[in-house]
C-alpha positions as CSV (number, residue, x, y, z in Angstrom):
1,X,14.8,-4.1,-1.2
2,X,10.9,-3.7,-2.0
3,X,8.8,-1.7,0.8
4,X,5.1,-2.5,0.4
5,X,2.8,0.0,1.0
6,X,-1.2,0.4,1.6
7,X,-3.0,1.0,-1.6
8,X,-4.1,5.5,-1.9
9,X,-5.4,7.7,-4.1
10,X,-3.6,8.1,-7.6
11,X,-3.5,11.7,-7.6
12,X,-1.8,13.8,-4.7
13,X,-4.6,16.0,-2.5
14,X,-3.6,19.1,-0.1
15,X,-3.1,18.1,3.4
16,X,-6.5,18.4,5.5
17,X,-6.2,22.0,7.3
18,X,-6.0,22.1,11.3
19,X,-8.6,20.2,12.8
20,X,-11.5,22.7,14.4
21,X,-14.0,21.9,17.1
22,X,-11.7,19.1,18.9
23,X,-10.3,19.2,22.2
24,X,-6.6,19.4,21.9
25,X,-6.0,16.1,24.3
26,X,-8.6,14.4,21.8
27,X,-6.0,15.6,18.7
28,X,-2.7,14.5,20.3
29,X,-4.6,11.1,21.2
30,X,-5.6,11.1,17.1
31,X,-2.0,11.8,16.5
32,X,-0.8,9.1,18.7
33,X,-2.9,6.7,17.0
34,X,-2.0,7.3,13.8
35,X,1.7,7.8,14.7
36,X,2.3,4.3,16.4
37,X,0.0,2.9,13.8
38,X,1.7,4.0,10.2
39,X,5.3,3.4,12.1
40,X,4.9,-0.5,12.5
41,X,4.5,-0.4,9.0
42,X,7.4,2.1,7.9
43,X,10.6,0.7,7.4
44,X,13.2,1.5,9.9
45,X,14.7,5.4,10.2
46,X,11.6,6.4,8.7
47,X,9.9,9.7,9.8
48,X,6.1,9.7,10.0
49,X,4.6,12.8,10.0
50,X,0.7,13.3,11.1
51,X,-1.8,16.3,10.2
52,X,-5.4,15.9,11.9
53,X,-7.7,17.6,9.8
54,X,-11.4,18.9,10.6
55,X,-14.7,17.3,11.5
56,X,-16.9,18.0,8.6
57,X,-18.7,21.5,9.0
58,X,-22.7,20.0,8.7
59,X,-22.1,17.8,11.9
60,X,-23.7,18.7,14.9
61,X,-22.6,16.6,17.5
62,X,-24.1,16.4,21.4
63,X,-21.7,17.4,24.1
64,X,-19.9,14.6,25.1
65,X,-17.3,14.3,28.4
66,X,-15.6,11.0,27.3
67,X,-14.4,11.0,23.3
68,X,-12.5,8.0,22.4
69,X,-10.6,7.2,19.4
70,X,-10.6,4.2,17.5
71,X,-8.7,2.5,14.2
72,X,-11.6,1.9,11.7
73,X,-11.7,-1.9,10.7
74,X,-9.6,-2.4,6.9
75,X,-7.8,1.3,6.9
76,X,-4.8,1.8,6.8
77,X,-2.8,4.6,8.6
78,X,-1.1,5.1,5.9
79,X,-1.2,8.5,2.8
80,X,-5.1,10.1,3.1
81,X,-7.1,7.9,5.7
82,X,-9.4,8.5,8.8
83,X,-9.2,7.9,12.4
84,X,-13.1,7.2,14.0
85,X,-14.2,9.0,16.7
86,X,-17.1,7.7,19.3
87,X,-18.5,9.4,22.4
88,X,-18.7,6.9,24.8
89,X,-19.6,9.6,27.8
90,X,-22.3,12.2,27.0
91,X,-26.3,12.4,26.9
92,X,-26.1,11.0,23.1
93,X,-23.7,8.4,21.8
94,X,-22.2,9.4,18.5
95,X,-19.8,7.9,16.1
96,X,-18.1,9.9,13.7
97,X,-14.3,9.6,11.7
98,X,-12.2,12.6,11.2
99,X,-9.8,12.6,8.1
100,X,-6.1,12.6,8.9
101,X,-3.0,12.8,6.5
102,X,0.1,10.3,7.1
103,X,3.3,11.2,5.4
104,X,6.8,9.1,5.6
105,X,9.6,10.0,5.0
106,X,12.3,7.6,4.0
107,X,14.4,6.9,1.7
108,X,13.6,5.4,-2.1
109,X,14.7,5.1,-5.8
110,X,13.6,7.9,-8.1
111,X,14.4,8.2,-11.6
112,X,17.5,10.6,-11.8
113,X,16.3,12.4,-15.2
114,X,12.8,12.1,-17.2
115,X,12.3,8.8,-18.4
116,X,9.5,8.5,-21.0
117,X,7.5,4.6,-21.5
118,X,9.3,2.0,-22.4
119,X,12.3,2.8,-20.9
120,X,14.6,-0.6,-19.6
121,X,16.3,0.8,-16.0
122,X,20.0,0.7,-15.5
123,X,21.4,1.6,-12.2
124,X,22.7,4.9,-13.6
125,X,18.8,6.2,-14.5
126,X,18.6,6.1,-10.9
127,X,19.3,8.0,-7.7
128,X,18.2,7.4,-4.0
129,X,16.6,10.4,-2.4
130,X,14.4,11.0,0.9
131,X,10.8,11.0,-0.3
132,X,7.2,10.7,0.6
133,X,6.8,7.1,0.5
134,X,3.0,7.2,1.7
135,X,2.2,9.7,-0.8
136,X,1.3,7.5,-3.5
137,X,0.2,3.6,-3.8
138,X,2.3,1.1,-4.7
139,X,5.6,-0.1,-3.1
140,X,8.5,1.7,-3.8
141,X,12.5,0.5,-4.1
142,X,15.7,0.8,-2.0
143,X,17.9,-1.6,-4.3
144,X,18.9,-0.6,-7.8
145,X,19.5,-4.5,-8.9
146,X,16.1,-5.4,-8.4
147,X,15.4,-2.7,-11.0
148,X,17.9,-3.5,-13.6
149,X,16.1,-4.7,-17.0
150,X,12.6,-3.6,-15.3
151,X,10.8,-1.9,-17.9
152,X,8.3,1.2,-17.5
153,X,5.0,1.0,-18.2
154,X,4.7,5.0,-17.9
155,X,6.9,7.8,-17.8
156,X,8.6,9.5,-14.4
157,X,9.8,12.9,-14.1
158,X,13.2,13.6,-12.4
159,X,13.0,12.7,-8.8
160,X,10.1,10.9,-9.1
161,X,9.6,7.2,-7.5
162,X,9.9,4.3,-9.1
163,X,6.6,2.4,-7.8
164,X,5.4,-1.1,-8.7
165,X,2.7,0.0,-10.5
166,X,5.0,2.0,-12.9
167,X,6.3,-1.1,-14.0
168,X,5.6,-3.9,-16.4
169,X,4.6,-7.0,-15.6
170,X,6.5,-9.7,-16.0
171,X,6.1,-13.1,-17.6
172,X,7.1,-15.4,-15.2
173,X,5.7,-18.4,-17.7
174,X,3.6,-19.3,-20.9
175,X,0.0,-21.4,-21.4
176,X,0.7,-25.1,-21.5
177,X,4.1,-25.1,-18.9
178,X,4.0,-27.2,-15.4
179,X,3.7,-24.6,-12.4
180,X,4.0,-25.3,-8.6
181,X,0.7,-24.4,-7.1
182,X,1.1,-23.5,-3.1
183,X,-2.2,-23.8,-1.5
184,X,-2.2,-22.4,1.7
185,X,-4.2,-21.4,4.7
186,X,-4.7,-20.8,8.7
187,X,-1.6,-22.8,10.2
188,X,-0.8,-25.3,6.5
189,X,0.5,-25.3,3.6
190,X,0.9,-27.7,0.9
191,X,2.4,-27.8,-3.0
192,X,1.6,-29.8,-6.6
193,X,2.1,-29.4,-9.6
194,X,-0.5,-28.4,-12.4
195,X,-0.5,-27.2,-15.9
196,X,-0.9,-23.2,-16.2
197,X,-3.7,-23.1,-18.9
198,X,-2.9,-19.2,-19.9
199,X,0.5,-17.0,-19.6
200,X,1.8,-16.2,-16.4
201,X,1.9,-12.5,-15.5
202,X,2.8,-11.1,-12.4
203,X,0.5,-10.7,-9.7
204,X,-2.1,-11.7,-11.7
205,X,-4.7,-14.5,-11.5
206,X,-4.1,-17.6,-13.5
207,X,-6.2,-20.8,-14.2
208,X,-4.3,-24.1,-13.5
209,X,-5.5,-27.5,-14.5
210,X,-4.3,-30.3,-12.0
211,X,-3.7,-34.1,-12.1
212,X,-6.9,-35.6,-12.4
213,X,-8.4,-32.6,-15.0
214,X,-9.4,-30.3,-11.6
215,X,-9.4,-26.3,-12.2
216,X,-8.1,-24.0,-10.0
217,X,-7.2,-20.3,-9.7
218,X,-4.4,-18.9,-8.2
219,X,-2.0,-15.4,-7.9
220,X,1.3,-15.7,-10.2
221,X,4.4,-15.0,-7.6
222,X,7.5,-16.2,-9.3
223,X,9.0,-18.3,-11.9
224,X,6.5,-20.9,-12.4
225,X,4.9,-20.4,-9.0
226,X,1.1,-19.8,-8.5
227,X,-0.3,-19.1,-4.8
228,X,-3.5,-19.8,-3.5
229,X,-4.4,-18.1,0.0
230,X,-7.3,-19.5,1.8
């Protein structure tokens, strides 16, 4: 099984320190927020664990009786993100976002010994242990057949996750072979046939030429399989 996650940062960052110059009912409302937020995504068992951190130090903001929080639009609660913050109560209305640091906890592959680049997985290269699944982007794997005969694009350490983005992409067809092309969009769907006019490599974008000498673009998801989301 594949768990998708949120796209983050590539490289890990210390956790934001305590958060300084909130109210502490503002905090566990932040924590709430984040908590129910990054849990709908997590697969089940998982632990989510939240850190608020601090409002940055050069902001001077009003006094304010009513301070409400709020999910910013296209973030995701989910590794290093940000919660916003508006005063909807006070003399001056202010909008702000304070950072916040989402870790879960569940269990994933990881690579039971180095592996350098290059390396085709077997089942016994790996290991299931609890880990940070937030902690880095890309999805991350709880069954070892899916990963049989993957190749890495990069080394891992012991213990560390196989991700997606570790990797190689697969060539789900050549330049020249028919491909189903799924169009789809707001409540339809339909399918055809085209001629893929490059190699098919997954999850990338791929010219198709259609009956009747039309172009179109679409995602590679499969074995001869391109996707087009309106």
């Amino acid at each position: 099984m594949l768990l998708l996650l949120a796209a983050g940062p590539l490289r890990a960052q210390p956790a934001p320190q305590p958060a300084q110059g909130l109210d502490a009912g503002v905090i566990a409302q932040v924590q709430q927020m984040a908590q129910l937020a990054a849990s709908a995504a997590a697969p089940p068992q998982a632990r989510v664990d939240v850190q608020v951190g601090q409002l940055a130090p050069q902001l001077k903001l009003a006094a304010c009786r009513q301070v409400q929080p709020y999910l910013p639009q296209g973030l995701h609660m989910w590794g290093r993100t940000r919660i916003g913050l508006k005063c909807v109560d006070g003399m001056a209305k202010w909008n702000v976002s304070v950072p916040v640091q989402v870790r879960v906890f569940a269990r994933a592959l990881v690579a039971q010994k180095p592996l350098p680049a290059g390396t085709v997985l077997a089942q016994d290269s790996l290991a299931a242990a609890e880990i940070d699944i937030a902690g880095e982007p890309g999805a991350v794997f709880t069954d070892a057949t899916e990963l049989a005969g993957r190749t890495l694009a990069r080394p891992l350490d012991a213990g560390q996750a196989v991700r997606s983005p570790a990797l190689q992409r697969r060539q789900w067809f050549a330049a020249g072979e028919t491909v189903q092309v799924r169009v789809a969009g707001e409540g339809y769907a339909v399918a055809a046939e085209g001629q893929a006019m490059s190699a098919g490599l997954e999850g990338q974008d791929v010219k198709v030429r259609m009956e009747g000498g039309r172009t179109v673009t679409g995602r590679v998801v499969g074995e001869r399989r391109v996707e087009i989301l309106l």
